[in-house]
C-alpha positions as CSV (number, residue, x, y, z in Angstrom):
1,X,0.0,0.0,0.0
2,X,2.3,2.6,0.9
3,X,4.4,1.8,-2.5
4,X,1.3,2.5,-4.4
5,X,1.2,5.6,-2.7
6,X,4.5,6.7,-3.2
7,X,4.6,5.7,-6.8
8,X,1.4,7.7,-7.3
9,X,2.5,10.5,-5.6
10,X,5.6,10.2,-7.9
11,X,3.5,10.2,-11.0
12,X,1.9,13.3,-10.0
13,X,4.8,15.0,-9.4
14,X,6.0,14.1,-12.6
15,X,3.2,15.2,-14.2
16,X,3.4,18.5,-12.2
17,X,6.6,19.2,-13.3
18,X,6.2,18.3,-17.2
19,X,3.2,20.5,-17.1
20,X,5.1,23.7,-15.5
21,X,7.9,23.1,-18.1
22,X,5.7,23.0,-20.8
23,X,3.5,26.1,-19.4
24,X,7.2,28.0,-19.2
25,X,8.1,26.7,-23.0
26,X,4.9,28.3,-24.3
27,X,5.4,31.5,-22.6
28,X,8.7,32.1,-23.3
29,X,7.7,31.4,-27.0
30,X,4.3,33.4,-26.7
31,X,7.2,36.3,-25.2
32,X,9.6,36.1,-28.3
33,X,7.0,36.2,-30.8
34,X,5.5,39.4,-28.7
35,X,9.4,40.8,-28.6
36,X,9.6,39.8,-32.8
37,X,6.7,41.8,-33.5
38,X,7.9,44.7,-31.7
39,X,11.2,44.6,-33.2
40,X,9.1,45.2,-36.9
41,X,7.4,48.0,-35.2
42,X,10.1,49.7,-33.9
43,X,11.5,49.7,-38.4
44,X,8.2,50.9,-39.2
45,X,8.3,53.6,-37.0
46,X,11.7,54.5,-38.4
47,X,10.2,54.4,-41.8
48,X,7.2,56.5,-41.0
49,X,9.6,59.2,-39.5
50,X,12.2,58.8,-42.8
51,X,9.2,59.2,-45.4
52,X,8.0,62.8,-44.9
53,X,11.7,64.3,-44.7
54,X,11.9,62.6,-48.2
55,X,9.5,63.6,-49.3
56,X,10.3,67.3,-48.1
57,X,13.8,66.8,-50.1
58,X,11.5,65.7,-53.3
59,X,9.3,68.5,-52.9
60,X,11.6,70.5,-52.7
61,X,12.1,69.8,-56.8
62,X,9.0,68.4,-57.9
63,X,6.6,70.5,-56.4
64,X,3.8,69.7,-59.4
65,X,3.6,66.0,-57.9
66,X,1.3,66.7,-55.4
67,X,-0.9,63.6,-55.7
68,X,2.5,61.2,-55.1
69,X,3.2,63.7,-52.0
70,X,-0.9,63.0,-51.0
71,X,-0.6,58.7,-51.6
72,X,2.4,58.9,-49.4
73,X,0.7,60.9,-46.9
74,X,-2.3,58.5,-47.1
75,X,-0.8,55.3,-46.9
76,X,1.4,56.5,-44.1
77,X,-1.6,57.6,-41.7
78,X,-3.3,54.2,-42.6
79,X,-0.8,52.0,-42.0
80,X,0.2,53.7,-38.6
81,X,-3.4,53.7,-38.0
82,X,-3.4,50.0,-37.8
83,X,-2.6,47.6,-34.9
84,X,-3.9,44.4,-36.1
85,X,-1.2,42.5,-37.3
86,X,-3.3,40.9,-40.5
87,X,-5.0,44.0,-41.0
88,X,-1.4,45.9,-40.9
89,X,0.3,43.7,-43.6
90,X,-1.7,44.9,-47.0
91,X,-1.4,48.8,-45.1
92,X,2.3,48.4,-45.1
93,X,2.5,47.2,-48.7
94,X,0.8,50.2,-50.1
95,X,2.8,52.3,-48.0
96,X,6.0,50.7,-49.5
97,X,4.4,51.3,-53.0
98,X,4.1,55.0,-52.2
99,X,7.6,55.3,-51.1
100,X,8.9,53.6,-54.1
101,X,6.8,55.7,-56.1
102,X,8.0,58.6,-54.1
103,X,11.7,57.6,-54.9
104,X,10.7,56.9,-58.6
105,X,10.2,60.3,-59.2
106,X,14.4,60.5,-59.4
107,X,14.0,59.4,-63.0
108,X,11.9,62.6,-64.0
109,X,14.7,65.0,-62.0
110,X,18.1,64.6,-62.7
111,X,19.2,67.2,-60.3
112,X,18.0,65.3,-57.2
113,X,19.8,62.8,-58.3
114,X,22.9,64.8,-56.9
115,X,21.4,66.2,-53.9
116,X,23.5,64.9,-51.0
117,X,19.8,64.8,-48.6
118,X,18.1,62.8,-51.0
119,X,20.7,60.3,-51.6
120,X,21.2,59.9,-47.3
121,X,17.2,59.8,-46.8
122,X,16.9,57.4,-50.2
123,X,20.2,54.9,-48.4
124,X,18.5,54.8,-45.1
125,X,15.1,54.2,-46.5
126,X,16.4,51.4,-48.1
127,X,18.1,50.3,-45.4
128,X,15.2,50.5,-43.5
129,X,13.4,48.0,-45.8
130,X,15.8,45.7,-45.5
131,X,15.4,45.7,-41.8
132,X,11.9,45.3,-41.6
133,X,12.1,42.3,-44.1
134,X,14.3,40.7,-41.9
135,X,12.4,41.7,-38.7
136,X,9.3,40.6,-40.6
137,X,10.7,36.9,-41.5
138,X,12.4,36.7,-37.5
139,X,8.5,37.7,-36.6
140,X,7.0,35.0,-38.9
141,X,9.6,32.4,-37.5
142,X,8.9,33.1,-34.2
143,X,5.2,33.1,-34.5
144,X,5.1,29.5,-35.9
145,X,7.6,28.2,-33.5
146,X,5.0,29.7,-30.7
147,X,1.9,27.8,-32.8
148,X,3.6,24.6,-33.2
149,X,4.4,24.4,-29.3
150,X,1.0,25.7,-28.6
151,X,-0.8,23.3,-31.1
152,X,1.2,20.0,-31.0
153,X,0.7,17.6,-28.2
154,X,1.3,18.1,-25.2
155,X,1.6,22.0,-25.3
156,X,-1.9,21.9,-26.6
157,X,-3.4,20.1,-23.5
158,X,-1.5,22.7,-21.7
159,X,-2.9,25.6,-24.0
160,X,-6.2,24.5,-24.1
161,X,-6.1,24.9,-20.5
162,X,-5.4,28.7,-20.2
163,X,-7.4,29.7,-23.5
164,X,-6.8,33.4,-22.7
165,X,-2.9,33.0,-22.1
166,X,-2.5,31.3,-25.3
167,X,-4.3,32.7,-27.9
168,X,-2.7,32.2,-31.4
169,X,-0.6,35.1,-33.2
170,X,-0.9,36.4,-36.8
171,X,1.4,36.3,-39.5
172,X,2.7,39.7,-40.9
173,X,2.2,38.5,-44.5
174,X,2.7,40.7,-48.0
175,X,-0.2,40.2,-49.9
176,X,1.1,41.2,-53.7
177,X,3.9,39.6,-55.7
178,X,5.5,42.8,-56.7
179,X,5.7,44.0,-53.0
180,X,7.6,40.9,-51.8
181,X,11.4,42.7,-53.1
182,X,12.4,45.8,-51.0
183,X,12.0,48.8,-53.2
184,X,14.9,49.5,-55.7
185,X,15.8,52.8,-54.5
């Protein structure tokens, strides 16, 4: 009798244990996908600020091109309007397609071509872009790390048992083809 008890009590123990590792796993995951997704805000934010002081250097020599001034204007408000992460993808595309747009207009004036502004703004826009696509992909990785732990077994036994704790996470997906390559700028 008293080995049954002990080997039950050992069992439970066992089971205690497994269950607070597995609990710690999916937070810790849940936690790096949170910390991912800030890490792409903080680029965004960087591209918000870098787009109208571009766009002040452009003006400053294409001042007819109001309505590319107004669809970068647009798209930028939009997508910092945004939180959701699935709703914030498409926003941030047509942002990017503004700011190439913006940048395109290089082409119609060769003297910005030579301004030393332009050409800092137009290098650290683009290295910008590079940094959110590799935030973006880090983000993504993260985020399906965190849903396999959360949805295979036995972190789903453990997720289904704090559904508010472990609610699933979006991916920060580009929606068009031509948006997937960082602007040529």
């Amino acid at each position: 009798m008293l080995i049954a008890v002990v080997v039950a009590g050992g069992v439970v123990f066992l089971l205690l244990v497994l269950f607070a590792l597995l609990y710690n796993r999916l937070v810790r995951l849940r936690n790096k996908a949170d910390a991912a997704w800030h890490q792409i805000d903080v680029q965004l934010k960087r591209r918000y600020d870098l787009l109208p002081e571009l766009a002040r250097v452009v003006k400053g020599y294409a001042e007819h091109e109001q309505s590319t001034f107004e669809s970068v204007a647009r798209a930028r408000a939009e997508a910092m309007g945004i939180q959701a992460v699935a709703r914030r993808g498409p926003a941030e595309d047509n942002l990017t397609g503004a700011a190439a747009n913006l940048v395109a207009l290089v082409e119609k004036y060769p003297d910005l071509k030579a301004n030393q502004e332009f050409l800092e703004y137009q290098k650290e826009l683009a290295t910008t872009e590079g940094r959110i696509a590799g935030a973006r992909k880090y983000y993504n990785g993260s985020v399906m790390y965190y849903d396999n732990a959360r949805q295979g077994f036995p972190g789903n036994i453990v997720a289904r048992g704090f559904p508010n704790s472990f609610t699933g996470r979006d991916y920060f997906e580009i929606e068009k083809l031509a948006d997937r390559e960082v602007p040529t700028v």
